[in-house]
N, C-alpha and C positions, 0 to 999 in steps of 0.2 A: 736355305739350309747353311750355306757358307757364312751370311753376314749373323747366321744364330751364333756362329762358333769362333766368329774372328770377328774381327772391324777393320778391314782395309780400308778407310779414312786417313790418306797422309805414308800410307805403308808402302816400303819395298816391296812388291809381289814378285813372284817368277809364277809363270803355267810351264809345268815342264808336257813335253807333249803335247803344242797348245793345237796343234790342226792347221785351223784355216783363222783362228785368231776370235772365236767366237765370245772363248771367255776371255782373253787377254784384253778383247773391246772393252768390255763390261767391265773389267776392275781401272779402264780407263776413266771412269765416270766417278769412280771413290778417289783416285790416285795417280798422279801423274808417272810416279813411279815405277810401271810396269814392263817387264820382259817376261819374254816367252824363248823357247825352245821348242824345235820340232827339225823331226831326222828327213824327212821327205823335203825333196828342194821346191815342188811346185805349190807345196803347203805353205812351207813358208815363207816363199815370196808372196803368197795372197795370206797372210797374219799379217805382213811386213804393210800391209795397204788398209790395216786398222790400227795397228799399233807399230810405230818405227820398231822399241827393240825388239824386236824377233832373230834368234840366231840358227841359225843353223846346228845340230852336233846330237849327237847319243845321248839318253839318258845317265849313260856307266861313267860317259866323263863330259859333268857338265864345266863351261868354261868360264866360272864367278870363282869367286875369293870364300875363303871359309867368313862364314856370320854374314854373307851381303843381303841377307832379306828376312822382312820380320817375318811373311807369309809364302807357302811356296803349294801351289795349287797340282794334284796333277790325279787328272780325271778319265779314268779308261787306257791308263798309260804301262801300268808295270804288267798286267798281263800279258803286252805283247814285249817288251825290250828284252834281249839275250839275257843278261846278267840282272836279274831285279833285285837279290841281295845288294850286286853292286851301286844298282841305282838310289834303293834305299838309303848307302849310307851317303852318297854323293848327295840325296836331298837333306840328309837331317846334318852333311858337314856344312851346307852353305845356308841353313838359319842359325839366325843369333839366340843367345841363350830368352828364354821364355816368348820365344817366338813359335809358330805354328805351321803344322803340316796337315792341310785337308788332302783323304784320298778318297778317291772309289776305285773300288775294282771287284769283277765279276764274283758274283758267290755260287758255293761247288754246290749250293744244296737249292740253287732255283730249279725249277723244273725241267727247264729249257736253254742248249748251247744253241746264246744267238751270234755266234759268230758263224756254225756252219761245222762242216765236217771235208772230211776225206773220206769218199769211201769207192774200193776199186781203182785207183789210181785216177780219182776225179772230185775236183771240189765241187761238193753240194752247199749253197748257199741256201741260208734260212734257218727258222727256229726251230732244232732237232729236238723234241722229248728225248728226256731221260739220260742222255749220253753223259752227263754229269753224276748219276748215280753208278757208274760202272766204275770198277774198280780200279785204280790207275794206271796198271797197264794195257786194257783196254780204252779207256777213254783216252790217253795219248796217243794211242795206235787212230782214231779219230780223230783227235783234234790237237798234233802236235805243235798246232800255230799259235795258241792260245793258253794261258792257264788261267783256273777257277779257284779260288781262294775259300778256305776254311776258315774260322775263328782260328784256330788251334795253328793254321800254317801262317795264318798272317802273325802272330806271336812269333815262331819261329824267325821270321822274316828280319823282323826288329830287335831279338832277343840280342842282348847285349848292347845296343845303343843308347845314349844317353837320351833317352825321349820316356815322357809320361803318356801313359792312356787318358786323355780328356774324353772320349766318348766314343763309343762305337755300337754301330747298329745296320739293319740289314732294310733297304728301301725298295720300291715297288718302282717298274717303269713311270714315264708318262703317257705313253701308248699316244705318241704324236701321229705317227701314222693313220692311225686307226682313228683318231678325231678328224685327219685329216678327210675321212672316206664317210666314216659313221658318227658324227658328234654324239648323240647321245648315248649309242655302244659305250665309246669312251668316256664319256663322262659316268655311266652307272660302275664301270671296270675302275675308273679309280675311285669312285665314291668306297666300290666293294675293298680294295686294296690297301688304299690309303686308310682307311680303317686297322687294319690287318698290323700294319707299323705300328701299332698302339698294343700289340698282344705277341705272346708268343711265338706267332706264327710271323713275325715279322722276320725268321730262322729263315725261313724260305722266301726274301727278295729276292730280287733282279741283283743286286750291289750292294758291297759292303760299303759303307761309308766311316770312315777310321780321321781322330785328329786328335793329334799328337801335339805334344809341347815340350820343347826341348829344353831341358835340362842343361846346368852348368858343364860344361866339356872338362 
């Protein structure tokens, strides 16, 4: 889905958020070019042992030069960072002008918060129904670690930066897990799903997937 909507071939990339360095390896193989960011120190000393630049720091203040990179990756990152407006514009100040920004992040209208909840003064790990359809001061009273993005809040988000809408649309897991236990489960769940991304109902992913191109500053 990334190399549909960019070509890192020769490209500056950043993975902001990059984890354990899984994608920051990967765009290793298009582009020597590659850093990453991630705020946990044990994550990012095992990124640092795929790909050297890996740095340490926040989302809200990343530490690049405005325009250092044509492509800036960041995948399951801004629903958890304090400030994501902040982060937003911290991503789209350090691409150059007609350069690209792939994101994903959680969508409010999947079935299912799989991050987990609070509930009783106790985290419940797992995929809770419905807790995304409740209204948001309830579903924050649950799940204050996390937010779920709307169409309509992701615009907000962005509203006012110099960035164009190149594509956006709503995707289904890969239910790794569950291939790992049940292959054929899995496989018939995304033949059925993966399907689904082609029709309306693709409103109801797992992830919004958004890429952006940034506009003259």
């Amino acid at each position: 889905m990334i190399r549909r909507w960019t070509n890192p071939a020769g490209c500056r990339v950043l993975d902001v958020g990059c984890g354990v360095g899984t994608y920051t390896a990967a765009f290793r193989q298009e582009t020597p070019h590659v850093f990453g960011v991630e705020v946990e120190p044990e994550r990012a000393r095992e990124a640092r042992g795929r790909a050297a630049g890996v740095v340490q720091a926040v989302g809200e203040r990343l530490p690049f030069a405005d325009g250092s990179f044509d492509l800036i990756l960041s995948h399951e990152v801004l629903e958890h960072v304090t400030d994501d407006r902040a982060c937003a514009e911290e991503m789209v100040r350090m691409v150059r002008p007609g350069g690209r920004i792939v994101l994903f992040v959680p969508n409010r209208l999947y079935p299912f918060e799989t991050h987990g909840i609070f509930w009783r003064g106790r985290y419940r790990f797992g995929n809770i129904p419905l807790v995304n359809y409740l209204p948001d001061c309830l579903r924050d009273r649950l799940a204050p670690h996390v937010r779920a993005y709307t169409g309509r809040s992701l615009r907000r988000l962005f509203a006012g930066l110099p960035v164009r809408w190149v594509h956006h649309t709503c995707i289904f897991p890969g239910y790794d897990k569950l291939a790992a236990r049940r292959p054929p489960l899995a496989r018939l769940f995304r033949t059925l799903t993966y399907t689904l991304e082609h029709t309306p109902l693709c409103a109801l992913g797992l992830s919004h997937l958004l890429v952006l191109e940034i506009n003259d500053k």
